[in-house]
C-alpha positions as CSV (number, residue, x, y, z in Angstrom):
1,X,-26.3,-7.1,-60.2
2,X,-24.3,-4.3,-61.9
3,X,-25.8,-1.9,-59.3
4,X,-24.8,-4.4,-56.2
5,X,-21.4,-4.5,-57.2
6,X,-20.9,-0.6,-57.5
7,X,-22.5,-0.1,-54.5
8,X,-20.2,-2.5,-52.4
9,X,-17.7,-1.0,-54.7
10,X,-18.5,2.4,-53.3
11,X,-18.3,1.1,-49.7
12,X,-14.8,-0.6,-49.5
13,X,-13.2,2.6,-51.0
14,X,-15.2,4.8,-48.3
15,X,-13.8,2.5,-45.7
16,X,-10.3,2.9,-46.8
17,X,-10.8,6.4,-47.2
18,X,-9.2,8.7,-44.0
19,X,-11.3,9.8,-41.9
20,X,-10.5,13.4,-42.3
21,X,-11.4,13.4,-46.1
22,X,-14.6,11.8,-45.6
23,X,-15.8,14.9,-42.5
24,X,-15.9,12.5,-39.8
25,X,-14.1,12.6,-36.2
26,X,-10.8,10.8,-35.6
27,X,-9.9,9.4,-32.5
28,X,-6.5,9.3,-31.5
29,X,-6.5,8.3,-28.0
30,X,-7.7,6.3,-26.2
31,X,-7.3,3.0,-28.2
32,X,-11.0,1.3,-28.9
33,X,-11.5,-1.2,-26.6
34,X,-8.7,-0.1,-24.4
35,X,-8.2,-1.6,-20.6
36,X,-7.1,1.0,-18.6
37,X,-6.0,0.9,-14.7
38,X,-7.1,4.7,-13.9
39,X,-10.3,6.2,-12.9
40,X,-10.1,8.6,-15.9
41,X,-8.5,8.2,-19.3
42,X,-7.3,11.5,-21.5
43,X,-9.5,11.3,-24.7
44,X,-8.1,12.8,-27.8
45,X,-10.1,13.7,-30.7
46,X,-10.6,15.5,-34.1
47,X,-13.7,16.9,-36.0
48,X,-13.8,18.6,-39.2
49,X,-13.3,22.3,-38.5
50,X,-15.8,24.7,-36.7
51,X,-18.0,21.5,-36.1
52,X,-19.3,21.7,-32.6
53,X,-19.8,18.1,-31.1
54,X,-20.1,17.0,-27.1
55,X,-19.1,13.7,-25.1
56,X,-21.8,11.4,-24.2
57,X,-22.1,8.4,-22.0
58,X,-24.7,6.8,-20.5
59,X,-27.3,9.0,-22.0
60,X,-25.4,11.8,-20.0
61,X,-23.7,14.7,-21.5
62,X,-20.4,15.5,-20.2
63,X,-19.3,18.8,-19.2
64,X,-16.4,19.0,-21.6
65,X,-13.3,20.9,-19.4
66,X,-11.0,20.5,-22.2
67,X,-8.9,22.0,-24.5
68,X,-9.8,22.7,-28.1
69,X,-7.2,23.7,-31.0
70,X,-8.3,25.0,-34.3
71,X,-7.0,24.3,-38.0
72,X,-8.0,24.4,-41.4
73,X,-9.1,21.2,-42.1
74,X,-9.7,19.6,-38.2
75,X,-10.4,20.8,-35.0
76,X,-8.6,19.0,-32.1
77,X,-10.0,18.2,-28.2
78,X,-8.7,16.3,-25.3
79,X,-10.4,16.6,-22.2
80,X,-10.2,13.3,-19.0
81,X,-12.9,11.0,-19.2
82,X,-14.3,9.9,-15.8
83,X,-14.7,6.1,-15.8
84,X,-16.6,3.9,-13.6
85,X,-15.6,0.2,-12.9
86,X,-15.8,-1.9,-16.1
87,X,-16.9,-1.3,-19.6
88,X,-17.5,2.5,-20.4
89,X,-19.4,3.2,-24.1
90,X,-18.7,7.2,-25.4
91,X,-20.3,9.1,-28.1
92,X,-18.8,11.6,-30.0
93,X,-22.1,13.6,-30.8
94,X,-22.8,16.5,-33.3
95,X,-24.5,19.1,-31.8
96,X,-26.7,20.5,-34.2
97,X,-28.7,17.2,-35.0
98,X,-27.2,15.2,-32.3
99,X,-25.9,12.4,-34.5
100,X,-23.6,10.3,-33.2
101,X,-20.2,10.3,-34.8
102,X,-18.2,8.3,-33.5
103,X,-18.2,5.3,-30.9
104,X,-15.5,4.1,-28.2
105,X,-15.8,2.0,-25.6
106,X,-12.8,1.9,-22.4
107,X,-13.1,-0.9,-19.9
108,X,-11.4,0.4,-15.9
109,X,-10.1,-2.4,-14.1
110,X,-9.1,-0.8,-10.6
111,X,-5.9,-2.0,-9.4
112,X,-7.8,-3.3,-5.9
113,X,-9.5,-5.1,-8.3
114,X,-9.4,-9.2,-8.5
115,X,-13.0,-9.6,-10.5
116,X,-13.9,-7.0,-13.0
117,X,-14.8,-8.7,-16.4
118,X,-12.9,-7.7,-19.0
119,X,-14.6,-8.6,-22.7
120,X,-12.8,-10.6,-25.7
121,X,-10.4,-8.9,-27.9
122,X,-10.0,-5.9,-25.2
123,X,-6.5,-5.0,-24.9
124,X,-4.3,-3.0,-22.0
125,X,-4.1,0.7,-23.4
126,X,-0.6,2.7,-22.4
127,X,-0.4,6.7,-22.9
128,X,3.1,6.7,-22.6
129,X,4.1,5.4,-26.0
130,X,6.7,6.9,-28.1
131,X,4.1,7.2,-30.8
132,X,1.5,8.6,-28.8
133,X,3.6,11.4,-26.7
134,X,5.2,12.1,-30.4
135,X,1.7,13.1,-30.9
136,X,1.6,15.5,-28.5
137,X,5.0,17.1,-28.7
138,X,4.4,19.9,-30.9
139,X,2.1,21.4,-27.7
140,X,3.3,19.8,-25.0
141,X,6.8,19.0,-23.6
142,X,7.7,15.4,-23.0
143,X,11.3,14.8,-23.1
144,X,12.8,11.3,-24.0
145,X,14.4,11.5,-20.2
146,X,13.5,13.5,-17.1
147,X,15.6,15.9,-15.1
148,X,15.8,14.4,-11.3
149,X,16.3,16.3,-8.5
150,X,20.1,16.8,-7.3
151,X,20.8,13.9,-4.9
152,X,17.4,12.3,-5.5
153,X,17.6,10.3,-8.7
154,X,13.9,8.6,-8.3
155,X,12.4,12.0,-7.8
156,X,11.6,13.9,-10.8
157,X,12.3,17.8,-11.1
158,X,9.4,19.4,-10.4
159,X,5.8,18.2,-9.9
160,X,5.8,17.0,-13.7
161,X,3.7,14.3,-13.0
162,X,1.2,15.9,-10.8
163,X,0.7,18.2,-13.9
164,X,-1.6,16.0,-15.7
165,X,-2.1,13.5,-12.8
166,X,-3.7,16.3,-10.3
167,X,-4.5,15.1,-6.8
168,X,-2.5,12.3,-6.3
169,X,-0.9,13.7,-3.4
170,X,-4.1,15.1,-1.7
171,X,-5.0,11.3,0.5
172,X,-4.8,12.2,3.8
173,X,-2.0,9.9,5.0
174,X,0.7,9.7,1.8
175,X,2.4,6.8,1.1
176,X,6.5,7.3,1.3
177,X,7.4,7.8,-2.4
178,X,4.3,10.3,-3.0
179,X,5.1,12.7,-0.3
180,X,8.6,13.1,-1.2
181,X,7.8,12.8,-5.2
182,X,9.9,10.2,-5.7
183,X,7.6,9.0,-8.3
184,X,10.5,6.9,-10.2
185,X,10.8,4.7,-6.9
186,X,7.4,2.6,-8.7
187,X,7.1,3.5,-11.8
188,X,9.8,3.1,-15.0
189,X,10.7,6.1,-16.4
190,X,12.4,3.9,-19.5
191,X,10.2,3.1,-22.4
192,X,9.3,-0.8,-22.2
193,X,7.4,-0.9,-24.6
194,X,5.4,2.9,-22.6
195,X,7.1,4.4,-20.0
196,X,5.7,4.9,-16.1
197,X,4.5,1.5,-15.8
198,X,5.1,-1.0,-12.6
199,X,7.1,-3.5,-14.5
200,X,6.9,-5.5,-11.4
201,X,3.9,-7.5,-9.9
202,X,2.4,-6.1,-6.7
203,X,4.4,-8.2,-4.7
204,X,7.7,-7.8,-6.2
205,X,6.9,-3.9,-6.7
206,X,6.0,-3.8,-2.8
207,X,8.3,-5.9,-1.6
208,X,11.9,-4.0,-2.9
209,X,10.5,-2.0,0.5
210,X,8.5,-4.1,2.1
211,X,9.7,-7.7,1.9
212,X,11.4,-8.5,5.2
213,X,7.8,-6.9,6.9
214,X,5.6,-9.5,4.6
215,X,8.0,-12.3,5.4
216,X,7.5,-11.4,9.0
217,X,3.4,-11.1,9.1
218,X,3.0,-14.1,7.2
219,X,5.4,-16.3,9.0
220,X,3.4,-19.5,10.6
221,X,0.5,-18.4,8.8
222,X,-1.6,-21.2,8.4
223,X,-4.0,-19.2,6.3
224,X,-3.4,-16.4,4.0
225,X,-6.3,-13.2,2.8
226,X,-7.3,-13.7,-0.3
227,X,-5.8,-10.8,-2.4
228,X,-2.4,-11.9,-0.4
229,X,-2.5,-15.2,-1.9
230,X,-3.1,-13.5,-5.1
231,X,-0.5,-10.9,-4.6
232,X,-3.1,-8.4,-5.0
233,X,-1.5,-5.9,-2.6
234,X,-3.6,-2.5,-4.2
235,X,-6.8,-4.1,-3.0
236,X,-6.6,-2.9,0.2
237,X,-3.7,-0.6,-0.3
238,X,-3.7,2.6,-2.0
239,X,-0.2,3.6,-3.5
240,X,-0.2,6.9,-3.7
241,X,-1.8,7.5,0.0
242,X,-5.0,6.6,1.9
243,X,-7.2,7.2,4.4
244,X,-5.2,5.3,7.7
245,X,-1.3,5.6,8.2
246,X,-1.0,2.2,6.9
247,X,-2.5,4.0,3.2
248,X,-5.3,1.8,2.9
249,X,-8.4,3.0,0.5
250,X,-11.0,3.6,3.3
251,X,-11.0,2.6,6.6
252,X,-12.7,-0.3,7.9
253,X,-15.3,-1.6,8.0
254,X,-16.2,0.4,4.7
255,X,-12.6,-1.2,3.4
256,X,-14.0,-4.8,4.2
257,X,-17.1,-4.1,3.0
258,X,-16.1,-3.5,-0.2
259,X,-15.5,-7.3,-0.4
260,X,-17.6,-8.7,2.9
261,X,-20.9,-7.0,2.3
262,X,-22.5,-10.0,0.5
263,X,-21.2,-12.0,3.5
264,X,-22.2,-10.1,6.4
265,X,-25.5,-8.7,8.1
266,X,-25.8,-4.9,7.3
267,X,-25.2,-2.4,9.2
268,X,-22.3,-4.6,11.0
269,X,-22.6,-1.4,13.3
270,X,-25.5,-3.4,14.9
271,X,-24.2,-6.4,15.7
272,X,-22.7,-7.9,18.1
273,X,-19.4,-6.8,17.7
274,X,-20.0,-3.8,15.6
275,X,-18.0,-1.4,17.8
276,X,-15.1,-3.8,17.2
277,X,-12.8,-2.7,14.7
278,X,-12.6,-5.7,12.0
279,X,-8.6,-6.1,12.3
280,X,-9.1,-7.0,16.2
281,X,-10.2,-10.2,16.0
282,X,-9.2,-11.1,12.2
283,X,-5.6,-10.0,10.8
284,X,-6.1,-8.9,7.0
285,X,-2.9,-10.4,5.6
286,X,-3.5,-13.7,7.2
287,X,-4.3,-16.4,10.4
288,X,-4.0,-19.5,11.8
289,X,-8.1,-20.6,10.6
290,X,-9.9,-19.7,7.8
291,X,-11.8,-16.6,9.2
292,X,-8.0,-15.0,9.9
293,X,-8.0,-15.0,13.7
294,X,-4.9,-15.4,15.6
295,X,-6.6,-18.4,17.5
296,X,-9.2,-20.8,17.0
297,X,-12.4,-21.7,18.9
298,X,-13.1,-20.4,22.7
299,X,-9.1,-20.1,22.8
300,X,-9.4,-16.9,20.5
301,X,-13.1,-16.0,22.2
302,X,-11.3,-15.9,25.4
303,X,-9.0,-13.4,24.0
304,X,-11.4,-10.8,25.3
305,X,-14.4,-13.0,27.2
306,X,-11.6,-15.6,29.8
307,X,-13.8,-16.0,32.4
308,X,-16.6,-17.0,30.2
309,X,-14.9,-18.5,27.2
310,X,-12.4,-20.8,29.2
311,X,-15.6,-22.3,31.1
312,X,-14.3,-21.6,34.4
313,X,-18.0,-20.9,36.1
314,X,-20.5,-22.3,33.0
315,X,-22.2,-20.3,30.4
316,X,-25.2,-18.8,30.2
317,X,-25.9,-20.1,33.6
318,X,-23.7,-22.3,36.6
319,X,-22.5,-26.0,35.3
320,X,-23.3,-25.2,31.6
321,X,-20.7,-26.4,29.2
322,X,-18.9,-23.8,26.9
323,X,-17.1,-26.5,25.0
324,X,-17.8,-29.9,23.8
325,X,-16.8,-32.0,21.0
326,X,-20.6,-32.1,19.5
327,X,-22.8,-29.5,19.4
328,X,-26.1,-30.6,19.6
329,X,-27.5,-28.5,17.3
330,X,-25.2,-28.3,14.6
331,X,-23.5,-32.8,13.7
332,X,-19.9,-33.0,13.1
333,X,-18.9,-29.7,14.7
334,X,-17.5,-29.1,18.0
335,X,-19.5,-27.0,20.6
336,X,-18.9,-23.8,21.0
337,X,-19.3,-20.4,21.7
338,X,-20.1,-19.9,18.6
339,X,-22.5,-22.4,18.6
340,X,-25.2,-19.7,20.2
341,X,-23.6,-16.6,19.5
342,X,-23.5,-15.2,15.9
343,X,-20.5,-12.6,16.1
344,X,-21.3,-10.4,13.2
345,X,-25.6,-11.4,13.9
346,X,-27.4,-7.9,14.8
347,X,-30.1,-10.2,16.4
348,X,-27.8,-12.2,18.6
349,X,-28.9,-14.8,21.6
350,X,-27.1,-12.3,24.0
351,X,-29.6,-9.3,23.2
352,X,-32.4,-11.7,23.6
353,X,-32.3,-11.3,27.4
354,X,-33.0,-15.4,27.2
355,X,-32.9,-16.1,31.2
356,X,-35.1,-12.8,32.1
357,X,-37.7,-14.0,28.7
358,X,-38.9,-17.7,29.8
359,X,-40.5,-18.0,25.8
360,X,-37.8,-17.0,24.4
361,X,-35.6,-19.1,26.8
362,X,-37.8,-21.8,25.9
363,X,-37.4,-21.3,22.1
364,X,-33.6,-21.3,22.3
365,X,-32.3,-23.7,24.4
366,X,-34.9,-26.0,22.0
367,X,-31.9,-26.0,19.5
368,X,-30.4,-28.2,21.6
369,X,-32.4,-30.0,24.5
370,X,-35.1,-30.9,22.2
């Protein structure tokens, strides 16, 4: 018993020893279990001096493109962490043995994104704390306020930000603020409780510029795009600059797809309408049905197909009706053209040369005239 007790003893005041006396790494950013909004997060460490350790994650060892300071008692790194979506685990690993030190695990939640899990008692993880860049003061400079350029006061002197944020004005198509640096125009440089946040939500952030144009493309919407509804305005949008003029994060169909693939026959090059560009038939903020089209039924089908689609001469062949308010083959909905024409489908009835193929004519028109 007496051993038991010393031994837990021995533990507790271990445990409430600093790490520094006790030769093991300290980290001092990011937070464990931090949530960040970035694709890479600066990591911050200490080892006890001259101990030579490396980043791993995944299995992987990471080329470590950081900076390394000596002292007498600890050694200091930081070097950016690449993240991928979700919940990343790090080791700290000695490199003689290859023990691991020390564990940390960051979650990235992309702004465009609506779904990525997040697990219990993980937290949102700032930089910009006055604690945290009093950290860093004795190397690096980061005033309490920032110098602005004359006549510009959301631009900050200098590319300061671009300093330790490299690349953010590299998209091919900038977004306003970005290509004029006015990086103050989004983000706070005032500490609440860290500085360079978007106080704002999405909406309220994009709309101080672009309110009277998302009052004017949602007007007698019926039907509103999903991240719209949920003001999630970085889904599609990029803002620092993207790929199109109107910034967003690829161009479709690879935007869409990001979301659509699950929904949709792949390649969507193949089908029918695969050298359609998505945004002429649906509009990605919103619609009057449910599949975001400007019209519903034939009406919008004759958009592009009138002499067909309107039922002026029959469809596929004289007399045939093109609308209906039962199709056939499918109870409680309306006929259609959509009733025989899939408009994503890669094997659509229109390829199937149906009047020139008497089986397959046969084997088609069975849907119906059974």
């Amino acid at each position: 018993m007496r051993t038991v007790l010393l031994a837990a003893l021995l533990s507790l005041l271990l445990a409430a020893e600093p790490a520094v006396a006790r030769g093991l790494p300290r980290l001092l950013a990011p937070a464990e279990a931090g949530v960040v909004r970035a694709p890479q997060v600066l990591l911050v460490y200490t080892v006890p001096a001259g101990e030579q350790t490396f980043v791993r994650t995944a299995g992987k060892r990471l080329d470590r493109k950081g900076v390394s300071v000596p002292g007498d008692r600890e050694d200091l790194f930081h070097l950016q962490l690449p993240l991928k979506e979700g919940r990343n685990r790090f080791e700290i690993v000695r490199a003689v043995d290859e023990k691991v030190r020390l564990t940390f695990t960051v979650t990235y939640v992309p702004p465009y994104s609506l779904r990525t899990p997040v697990a219990p008692g993980d937290r949102p993880y700032e930089f910009h704390t006055r604690e945290r860049e009093a950290g860093c003061s004795g190397c690096h400079n980061l005033p309490e306020t920032y110098e602005t350029v004359p006549d510009r006061p959301l631009a900050p002197a200098g590319k300061v930000c671009g300093a330790c944020h490299p690349g953010i004005e590299k998209a091919p198509n900038l977004h306003g603020p970005t290509a004029v640096y006015a990086c103050f125009m989004c983000h706070d440089p005032e500490y609440r409780s860290a500085r360079f946040t978007i106080a704002a939500s999405q909406p309220a952030g994009c709309g101080r510029c672009h309110e009277d144009f998302l009052a004017r493309i949602l007007g007698g919407k019926e039907f509103v795009h999903g991240p719209v509804a949920a003001g999630g305005c970085l889904v599609c949008h990029d803002p620092h600059g993207g790929k199109t003029t109107a910034v967003l994060r690829e161009a479709p169909p690879k935007l869409c797809l990001l979301c659509h693939a699950d929904t949709l026959p792949l390649p969507v090059e193949k089908g029918l309408h695969g050298t359609v560009p998505c945004t002429q038939c649906h509009n990605p903020h919103g619609g009057v049905t449910q599949v975001l089209t400007a019209k519903a039924g034939n009406e919008f089908c004759a958009g592009c197909h009138p002499d067909v689609a309107e039922g002026g001469r029959g469809h596929p062949v004289a007399g045939h009706p093109v609308k209906a308010e039962v199709d056939p083959s499918h109870p409680g909905r309306p006929l259609g053209c959509v009733s025989c024409h899939t408009p994503h489908g890669a094997s659509d009835v229109s390829r199937a040369r149906v009047l020139e193929n008497e089986q397959a004519q046969n084997r088609f028109c069975r849907k119906c005239h059974y």
